[in-house]
MDAnalysis code that builds the backbone (N, CA, C; Angstrom):
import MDAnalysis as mda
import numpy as np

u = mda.Universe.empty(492, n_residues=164, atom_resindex=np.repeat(np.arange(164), 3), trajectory=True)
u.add_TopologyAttr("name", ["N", "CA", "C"] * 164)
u.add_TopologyAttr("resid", np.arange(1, 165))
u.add_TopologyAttr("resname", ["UNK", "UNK", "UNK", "UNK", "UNK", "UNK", "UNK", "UNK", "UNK", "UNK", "UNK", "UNK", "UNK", "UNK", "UNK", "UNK", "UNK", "UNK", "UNK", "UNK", "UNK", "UNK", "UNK", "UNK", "UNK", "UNK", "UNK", "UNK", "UNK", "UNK", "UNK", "UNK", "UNK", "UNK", "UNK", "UNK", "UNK", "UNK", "UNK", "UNK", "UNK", "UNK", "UNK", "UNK", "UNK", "UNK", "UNK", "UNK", "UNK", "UNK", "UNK", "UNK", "UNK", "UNK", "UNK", "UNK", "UNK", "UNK", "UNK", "UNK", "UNK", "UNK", "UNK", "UNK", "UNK", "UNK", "UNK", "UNK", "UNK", "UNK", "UNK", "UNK", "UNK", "UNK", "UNK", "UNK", "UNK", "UNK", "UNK", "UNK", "UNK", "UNK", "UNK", "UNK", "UNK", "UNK", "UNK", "UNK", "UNK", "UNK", "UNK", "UNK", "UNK", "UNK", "UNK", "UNK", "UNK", "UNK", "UNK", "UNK", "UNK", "UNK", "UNK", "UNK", "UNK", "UNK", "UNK", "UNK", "UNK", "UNK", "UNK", "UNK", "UNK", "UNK", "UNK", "UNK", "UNK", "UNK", "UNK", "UNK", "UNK", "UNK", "UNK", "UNK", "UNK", "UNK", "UNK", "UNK", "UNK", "UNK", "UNK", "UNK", "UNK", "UNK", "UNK", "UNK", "UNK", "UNK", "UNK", "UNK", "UNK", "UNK", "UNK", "UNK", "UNK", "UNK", "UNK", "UNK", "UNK", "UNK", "UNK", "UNK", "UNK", "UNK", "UNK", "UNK", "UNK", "UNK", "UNK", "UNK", "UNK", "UNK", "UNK", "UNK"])
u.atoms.positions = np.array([
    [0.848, -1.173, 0.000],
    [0.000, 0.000, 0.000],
    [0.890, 1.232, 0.000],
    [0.831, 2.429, -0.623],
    [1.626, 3.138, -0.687],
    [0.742, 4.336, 0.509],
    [1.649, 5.220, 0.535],
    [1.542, 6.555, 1.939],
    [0.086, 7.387, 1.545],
    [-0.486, 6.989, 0.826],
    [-1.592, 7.443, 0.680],
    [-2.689, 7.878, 1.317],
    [-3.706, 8.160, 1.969],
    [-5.081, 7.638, 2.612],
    [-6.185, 7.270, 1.787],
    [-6.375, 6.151, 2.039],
    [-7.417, 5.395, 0.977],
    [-8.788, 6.145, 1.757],
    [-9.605, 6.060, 0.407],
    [-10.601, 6.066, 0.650],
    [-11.588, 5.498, 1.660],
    [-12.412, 6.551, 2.629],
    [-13.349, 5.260, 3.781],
    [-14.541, 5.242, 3.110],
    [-15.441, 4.130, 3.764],
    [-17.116, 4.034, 3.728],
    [-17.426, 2.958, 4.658],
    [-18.285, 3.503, 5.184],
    [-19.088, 2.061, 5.924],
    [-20.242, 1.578, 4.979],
    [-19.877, -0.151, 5.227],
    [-20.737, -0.934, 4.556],
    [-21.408, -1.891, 5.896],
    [-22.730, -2.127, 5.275],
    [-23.186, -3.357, 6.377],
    [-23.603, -4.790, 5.634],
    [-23.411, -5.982, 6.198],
    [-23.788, -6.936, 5.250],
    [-24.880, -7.686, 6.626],
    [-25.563, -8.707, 6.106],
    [-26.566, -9.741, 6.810],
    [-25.901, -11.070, 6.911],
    [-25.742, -11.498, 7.683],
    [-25.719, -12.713, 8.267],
    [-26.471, -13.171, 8.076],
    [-27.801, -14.237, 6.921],
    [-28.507, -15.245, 7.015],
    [-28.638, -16.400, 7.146],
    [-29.244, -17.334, 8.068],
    [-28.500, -18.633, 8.562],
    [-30.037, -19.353, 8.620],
    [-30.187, -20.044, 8.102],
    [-31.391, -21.468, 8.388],
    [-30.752, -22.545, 8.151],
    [-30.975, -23.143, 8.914],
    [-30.697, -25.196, 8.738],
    [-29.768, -24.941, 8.137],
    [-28.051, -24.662, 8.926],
    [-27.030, -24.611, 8.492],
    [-26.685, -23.857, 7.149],
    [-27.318, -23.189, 6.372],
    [-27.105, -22.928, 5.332],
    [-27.208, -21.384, 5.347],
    [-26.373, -20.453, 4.398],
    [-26.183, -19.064, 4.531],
    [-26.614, -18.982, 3.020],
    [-27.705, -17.380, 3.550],
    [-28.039, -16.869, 1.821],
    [-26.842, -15.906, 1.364],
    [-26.522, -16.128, 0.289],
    [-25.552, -15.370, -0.399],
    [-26.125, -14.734, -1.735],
    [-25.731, -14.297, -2.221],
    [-25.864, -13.494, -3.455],
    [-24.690, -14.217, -4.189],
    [-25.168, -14.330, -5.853],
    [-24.175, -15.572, -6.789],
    [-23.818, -14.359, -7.454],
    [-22.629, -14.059, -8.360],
    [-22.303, -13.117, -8.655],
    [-21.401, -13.903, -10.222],
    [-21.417, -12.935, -11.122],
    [-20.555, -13.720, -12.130],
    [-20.349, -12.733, -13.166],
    [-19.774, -12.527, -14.398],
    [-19.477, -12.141, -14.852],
    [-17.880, -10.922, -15.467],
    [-17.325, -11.408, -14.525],
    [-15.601, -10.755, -14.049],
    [-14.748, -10.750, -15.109],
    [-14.019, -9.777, -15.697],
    [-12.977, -9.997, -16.353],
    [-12.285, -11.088, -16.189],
    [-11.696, -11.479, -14.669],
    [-11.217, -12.722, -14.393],
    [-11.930, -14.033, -14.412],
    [-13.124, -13.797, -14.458],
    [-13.479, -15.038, -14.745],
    [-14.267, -15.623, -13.760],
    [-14.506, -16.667, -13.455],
    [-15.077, -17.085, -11.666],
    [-16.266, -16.738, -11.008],
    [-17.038, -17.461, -10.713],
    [-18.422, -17.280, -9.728],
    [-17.642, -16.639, -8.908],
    [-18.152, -15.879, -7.943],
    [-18.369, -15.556, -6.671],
    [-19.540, -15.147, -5.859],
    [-19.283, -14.828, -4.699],
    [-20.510, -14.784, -3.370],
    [-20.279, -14.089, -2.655],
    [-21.207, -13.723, -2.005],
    [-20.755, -11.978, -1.355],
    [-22.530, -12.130, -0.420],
    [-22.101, -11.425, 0.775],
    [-23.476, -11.458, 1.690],
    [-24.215, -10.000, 1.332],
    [-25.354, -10.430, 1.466],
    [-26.461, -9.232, 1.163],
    [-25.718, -7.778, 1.657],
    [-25.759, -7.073, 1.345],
    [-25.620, -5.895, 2.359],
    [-24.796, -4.360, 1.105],
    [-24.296, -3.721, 1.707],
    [-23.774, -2.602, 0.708],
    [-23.352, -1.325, 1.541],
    [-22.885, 0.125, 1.114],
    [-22.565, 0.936, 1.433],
    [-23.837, 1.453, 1.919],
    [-23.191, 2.169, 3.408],
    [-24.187, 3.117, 4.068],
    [-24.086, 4.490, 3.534],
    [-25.491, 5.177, 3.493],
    [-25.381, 6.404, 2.908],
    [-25.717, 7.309, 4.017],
    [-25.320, 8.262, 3.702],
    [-25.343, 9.987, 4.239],
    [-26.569, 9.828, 5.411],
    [-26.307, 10.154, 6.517],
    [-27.329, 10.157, 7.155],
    [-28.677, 8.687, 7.596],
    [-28.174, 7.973, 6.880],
    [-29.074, 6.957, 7.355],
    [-28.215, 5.648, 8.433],
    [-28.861, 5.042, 8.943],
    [-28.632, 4.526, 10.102],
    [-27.625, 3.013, 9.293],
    [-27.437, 2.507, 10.523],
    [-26.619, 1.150, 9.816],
    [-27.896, -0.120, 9.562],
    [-28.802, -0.152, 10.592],
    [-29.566, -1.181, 10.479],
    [-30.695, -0.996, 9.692],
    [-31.160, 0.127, 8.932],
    [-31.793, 0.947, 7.890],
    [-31.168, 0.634, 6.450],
    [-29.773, 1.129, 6.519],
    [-28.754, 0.687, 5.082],
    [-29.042, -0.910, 4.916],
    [-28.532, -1.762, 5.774],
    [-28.868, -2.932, 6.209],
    [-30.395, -2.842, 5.425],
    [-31.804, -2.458, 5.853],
    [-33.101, -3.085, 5.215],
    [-33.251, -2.926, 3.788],
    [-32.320, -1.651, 3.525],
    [-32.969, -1.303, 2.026],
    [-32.077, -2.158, 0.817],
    [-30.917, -2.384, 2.107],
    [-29.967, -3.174, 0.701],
    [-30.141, -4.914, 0.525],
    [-30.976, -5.302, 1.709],
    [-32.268, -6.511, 1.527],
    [-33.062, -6.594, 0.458],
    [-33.593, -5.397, 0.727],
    [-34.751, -5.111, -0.378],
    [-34.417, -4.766, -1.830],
    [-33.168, -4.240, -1.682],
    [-32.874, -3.702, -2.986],
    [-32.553, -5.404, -3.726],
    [-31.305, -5.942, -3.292],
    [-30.385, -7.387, -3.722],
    [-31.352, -8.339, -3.160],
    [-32.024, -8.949, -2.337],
    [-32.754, -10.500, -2.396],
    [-34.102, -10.077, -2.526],
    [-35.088, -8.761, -2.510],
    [-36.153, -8.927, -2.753],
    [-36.731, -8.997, -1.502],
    [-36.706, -8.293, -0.392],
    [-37.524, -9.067, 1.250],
    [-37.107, -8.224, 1.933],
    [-38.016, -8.309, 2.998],
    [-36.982, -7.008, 3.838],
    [-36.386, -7.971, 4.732],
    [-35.904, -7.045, 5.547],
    [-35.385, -8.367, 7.022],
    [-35.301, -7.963, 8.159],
    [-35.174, -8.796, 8.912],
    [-35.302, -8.039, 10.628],
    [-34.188, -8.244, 10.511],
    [-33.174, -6.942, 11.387],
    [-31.631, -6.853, 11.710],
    [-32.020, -7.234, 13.118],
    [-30.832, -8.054, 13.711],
    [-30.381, -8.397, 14.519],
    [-29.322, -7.675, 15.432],
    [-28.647, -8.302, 16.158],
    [-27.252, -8.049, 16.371],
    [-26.447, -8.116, 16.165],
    [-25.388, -7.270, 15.976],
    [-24.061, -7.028, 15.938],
    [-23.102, -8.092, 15.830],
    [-22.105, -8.929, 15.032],
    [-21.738, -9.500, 15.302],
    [-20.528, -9.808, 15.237],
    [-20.343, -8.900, 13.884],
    [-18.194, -8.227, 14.133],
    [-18.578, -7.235, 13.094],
    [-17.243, -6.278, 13.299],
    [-16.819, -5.532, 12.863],
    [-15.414, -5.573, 12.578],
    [-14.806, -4.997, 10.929],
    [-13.779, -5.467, 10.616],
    [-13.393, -4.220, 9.453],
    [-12.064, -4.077, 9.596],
    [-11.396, -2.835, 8.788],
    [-10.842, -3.631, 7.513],
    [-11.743, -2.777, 6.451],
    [-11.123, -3.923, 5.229],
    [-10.637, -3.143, 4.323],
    [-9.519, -3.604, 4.217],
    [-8.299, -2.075, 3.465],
    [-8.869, -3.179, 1.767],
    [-9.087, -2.384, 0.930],
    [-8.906, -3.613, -0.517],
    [-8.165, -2.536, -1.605],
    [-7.728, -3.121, -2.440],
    [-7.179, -2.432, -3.968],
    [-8.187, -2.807, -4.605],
    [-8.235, -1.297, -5.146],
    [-9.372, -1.024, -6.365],
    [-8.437, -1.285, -7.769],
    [-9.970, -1.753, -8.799],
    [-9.242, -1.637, -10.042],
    [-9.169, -0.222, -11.125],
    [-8.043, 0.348, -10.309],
    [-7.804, 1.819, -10.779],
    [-6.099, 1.567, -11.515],
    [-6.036, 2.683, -12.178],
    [-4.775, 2.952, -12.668],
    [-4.014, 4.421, -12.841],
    [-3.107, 5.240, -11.751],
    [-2.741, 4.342, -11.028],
    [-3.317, 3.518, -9.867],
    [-2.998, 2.611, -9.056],
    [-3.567, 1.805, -7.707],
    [-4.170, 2.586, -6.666],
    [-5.536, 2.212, -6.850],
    [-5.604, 3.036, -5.423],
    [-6.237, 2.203, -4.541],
    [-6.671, 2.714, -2.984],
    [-6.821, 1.827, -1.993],
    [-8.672, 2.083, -1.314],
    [-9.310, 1.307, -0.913],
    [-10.204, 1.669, -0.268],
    [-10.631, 0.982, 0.830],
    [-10.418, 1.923, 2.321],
    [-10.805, 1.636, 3.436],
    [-12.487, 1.265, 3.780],
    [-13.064, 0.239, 3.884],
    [-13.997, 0.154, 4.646],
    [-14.664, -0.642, 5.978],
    [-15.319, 0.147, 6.671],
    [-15.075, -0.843, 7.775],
    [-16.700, -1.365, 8.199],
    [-16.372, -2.840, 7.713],
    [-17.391, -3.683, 7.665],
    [-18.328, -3.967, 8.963],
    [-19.653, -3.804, 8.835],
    [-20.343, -4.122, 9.864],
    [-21.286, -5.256, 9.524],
    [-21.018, -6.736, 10.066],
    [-21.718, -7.834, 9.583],
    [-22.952, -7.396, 10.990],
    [-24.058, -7.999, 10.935],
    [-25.289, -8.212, 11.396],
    [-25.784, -9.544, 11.325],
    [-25.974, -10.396, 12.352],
    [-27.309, -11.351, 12.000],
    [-28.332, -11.367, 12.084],
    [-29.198, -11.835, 11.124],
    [-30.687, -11.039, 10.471],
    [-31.525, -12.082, 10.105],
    [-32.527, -11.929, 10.147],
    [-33.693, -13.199, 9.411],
    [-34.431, -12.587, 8.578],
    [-34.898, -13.582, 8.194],
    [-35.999, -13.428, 6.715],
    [-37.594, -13.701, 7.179],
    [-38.869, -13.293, 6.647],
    [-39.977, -14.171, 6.776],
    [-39.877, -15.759, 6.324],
    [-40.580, -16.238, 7.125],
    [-40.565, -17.767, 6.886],
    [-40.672, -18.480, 5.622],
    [-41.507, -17.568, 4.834],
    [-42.330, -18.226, 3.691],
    [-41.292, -17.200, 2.182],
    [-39.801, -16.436, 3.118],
    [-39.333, -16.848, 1.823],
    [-38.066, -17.044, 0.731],
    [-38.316, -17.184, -0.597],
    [-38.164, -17.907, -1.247],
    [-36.699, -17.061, -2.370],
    [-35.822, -17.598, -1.912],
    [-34.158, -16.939, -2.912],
    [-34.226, -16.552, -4.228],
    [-34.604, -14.918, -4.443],
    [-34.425, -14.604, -5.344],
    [-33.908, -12.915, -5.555],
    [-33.321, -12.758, -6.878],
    [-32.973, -11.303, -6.892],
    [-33.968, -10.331, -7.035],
    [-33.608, -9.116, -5.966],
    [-34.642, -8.160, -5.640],
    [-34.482, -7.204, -6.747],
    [-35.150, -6.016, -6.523],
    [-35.656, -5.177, -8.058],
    [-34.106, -4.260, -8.649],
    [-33.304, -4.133, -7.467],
    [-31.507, -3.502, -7.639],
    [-30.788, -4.682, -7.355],
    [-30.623, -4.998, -8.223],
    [-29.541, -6.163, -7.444],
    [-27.984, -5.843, -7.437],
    [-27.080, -6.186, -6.855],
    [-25.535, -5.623, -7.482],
    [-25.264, -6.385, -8.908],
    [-24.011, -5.130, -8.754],
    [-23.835, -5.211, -9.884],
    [-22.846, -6.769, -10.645],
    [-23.110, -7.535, -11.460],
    [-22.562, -8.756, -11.585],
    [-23.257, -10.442, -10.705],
    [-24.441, -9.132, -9.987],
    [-25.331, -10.206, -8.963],
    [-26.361, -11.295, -10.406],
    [-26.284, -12.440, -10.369],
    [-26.768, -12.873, -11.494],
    [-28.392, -14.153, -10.306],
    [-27.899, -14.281, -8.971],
    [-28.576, -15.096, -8.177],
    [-28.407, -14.904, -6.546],
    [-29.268, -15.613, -6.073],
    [-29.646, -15.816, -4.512],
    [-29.412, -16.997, -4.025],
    [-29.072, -17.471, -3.365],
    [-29.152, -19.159, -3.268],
    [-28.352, -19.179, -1.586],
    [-29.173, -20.279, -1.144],
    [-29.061, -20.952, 0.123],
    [-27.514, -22.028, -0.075],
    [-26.589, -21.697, 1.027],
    [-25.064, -22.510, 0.717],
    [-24.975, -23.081, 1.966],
    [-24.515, -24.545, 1.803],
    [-24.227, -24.997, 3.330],
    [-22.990, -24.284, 3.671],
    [-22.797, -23.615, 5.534],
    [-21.907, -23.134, 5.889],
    [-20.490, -23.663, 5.750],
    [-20.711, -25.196, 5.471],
    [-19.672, -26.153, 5.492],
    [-18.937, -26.254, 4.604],
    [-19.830, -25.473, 3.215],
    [-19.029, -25.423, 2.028],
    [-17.842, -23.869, 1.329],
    [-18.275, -23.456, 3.001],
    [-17.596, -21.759, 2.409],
    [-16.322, -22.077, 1.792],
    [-15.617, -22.641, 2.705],
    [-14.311, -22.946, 2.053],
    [-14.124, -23.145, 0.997],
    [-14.962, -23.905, 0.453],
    [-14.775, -23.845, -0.847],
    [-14.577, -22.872, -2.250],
    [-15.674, -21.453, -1.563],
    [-16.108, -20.863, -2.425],
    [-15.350, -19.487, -2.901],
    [-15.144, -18.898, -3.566],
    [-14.928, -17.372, -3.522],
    [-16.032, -16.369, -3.326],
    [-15.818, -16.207, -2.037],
    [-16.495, -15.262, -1.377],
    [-15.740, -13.897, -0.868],
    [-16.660, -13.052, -0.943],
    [-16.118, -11.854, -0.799],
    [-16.763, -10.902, -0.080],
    [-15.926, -10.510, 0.730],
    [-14.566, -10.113, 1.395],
    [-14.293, -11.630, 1.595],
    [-12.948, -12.041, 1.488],
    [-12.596, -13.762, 1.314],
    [-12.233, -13.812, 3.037],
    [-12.144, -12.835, 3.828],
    [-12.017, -13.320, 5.176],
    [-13.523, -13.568, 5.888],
    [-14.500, -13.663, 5.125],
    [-15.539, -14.678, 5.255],
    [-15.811, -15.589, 5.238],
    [-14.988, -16.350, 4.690],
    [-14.600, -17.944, 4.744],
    [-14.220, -18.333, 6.125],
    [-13.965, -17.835, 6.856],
    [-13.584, -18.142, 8.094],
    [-14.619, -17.741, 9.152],
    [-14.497, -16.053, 9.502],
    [-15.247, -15.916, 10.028],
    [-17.140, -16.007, 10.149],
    [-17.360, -16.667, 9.048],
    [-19.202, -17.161, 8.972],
    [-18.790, -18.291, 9.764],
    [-18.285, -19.463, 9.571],
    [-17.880, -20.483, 10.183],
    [-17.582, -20.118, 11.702],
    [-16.551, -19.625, 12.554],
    [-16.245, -19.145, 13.514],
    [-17.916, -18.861, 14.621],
    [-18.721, -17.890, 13.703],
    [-19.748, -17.031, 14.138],
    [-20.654, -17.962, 14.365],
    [-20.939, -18.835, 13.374],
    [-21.991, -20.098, 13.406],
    [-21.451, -20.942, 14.643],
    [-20.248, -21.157, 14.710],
    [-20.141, -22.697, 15.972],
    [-19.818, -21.790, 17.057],
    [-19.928, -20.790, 17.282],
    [-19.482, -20.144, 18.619],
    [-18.242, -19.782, 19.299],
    [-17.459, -20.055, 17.715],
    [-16.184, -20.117, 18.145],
    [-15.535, -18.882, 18.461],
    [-16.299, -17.708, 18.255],
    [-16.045, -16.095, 18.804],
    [-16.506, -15.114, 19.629],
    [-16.460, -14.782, 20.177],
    [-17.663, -13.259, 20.851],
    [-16.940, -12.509, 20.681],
    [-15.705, -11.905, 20.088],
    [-15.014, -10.489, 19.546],
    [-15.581, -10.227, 18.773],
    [-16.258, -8.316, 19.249],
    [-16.868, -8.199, 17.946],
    [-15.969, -7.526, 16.900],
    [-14.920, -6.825, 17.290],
    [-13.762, -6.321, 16.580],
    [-12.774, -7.423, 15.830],
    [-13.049, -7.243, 14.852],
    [-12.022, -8.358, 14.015],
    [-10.976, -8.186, 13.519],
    [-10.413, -6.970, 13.622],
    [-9.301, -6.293, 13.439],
    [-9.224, -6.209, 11.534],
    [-8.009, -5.925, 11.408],
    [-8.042, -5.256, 10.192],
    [-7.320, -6.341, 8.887],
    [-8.355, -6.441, 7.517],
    [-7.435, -6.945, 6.430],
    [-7.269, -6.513, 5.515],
    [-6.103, -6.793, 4.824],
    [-6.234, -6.395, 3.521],
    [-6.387, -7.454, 2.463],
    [-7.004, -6.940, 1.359],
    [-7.054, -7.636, 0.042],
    [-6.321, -6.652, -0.693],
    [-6.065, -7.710, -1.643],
    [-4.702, -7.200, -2.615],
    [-5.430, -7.627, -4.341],
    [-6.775, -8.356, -3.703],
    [-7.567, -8.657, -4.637],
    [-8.569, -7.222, -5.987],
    [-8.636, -7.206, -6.629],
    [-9.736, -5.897, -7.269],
    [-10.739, -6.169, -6.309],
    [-11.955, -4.865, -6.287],
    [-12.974, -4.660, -6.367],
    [-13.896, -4.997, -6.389],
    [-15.224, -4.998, -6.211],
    [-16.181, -5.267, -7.169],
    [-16.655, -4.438, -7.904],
])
């Protein structure tokens, strides 16, 4: 990272969890190539609250609103953008766990992100597997699910990865 100050924003994402399985958003279309997965959620705007940013970006990407929950980490996520020259952007992530109404059913809402092509229910067991993003989600969904944490500060990462 060079002496710069990257850019900040707060983003919030959802934690969704039924019968072991987390809703994600399917994402595709990358210069590089590759599915990826990424949890509901997005940049907070001007004046509106975190658990508000949190409902509309439900509504916007799966279509539903959702009840926010609690708090469940927070994490400083330095990433490289795909700029030229390199530049950096600070944001510091606020995950939430959140539920859905009962009756429903994985699909993309009327904004979806951008490269968002699906919705779909993933066993937690298979994160590892996946490219997910922010990729230090691979760990910590797992961690959060078996109890293996109560820090809600997760301290800070970087990706060296692009954008979305």
């Amino acid at each position: 990272m060079t002496g710069i100050e990257p850019q900040k924003r707060n983003a919030v994402r959802g934690l969704i969890i039924q019968n072991d399985q987390v809703l994600l958003l399917k994402k595709d279309g990358y210069e590089t190539g590759g599915v990826r997965y990424a949890l509901p959620g997005g940049g907070q705007d001007a004046g509106e609250s975190l658990a508000d940013a949190l409902k509309r970006e439900c509504e916007e990407e799966i279509g539903s609103s959702a009840e926010v929950g609690n708090l469940v980490a927070v994490t400083d996520f330095i990433k490289q953008r795909a700029t030229e020259p390199v530049t950096w952007r600070h944001v510091v992530e606020f995950l939430f766990l959140c539920s859905l109404p009962d009756d429903y059913q994985p699909r993309n809402g009327p904004a979806p992100d951008k490269h968002q092509v699906d919705v779909v229910w993933m066993p937690v067991a298979r994160l590892g597997e996946l490219q997910l993003f922010p990729q230090f989600l691979n760990t910590l969904i797992p961690a959060i699910t078996g109890g293996q944490t109560q820090d809600i500060y997760q301290g800070r990462f970087v990706d060296t990865g692009f954008e979305e």
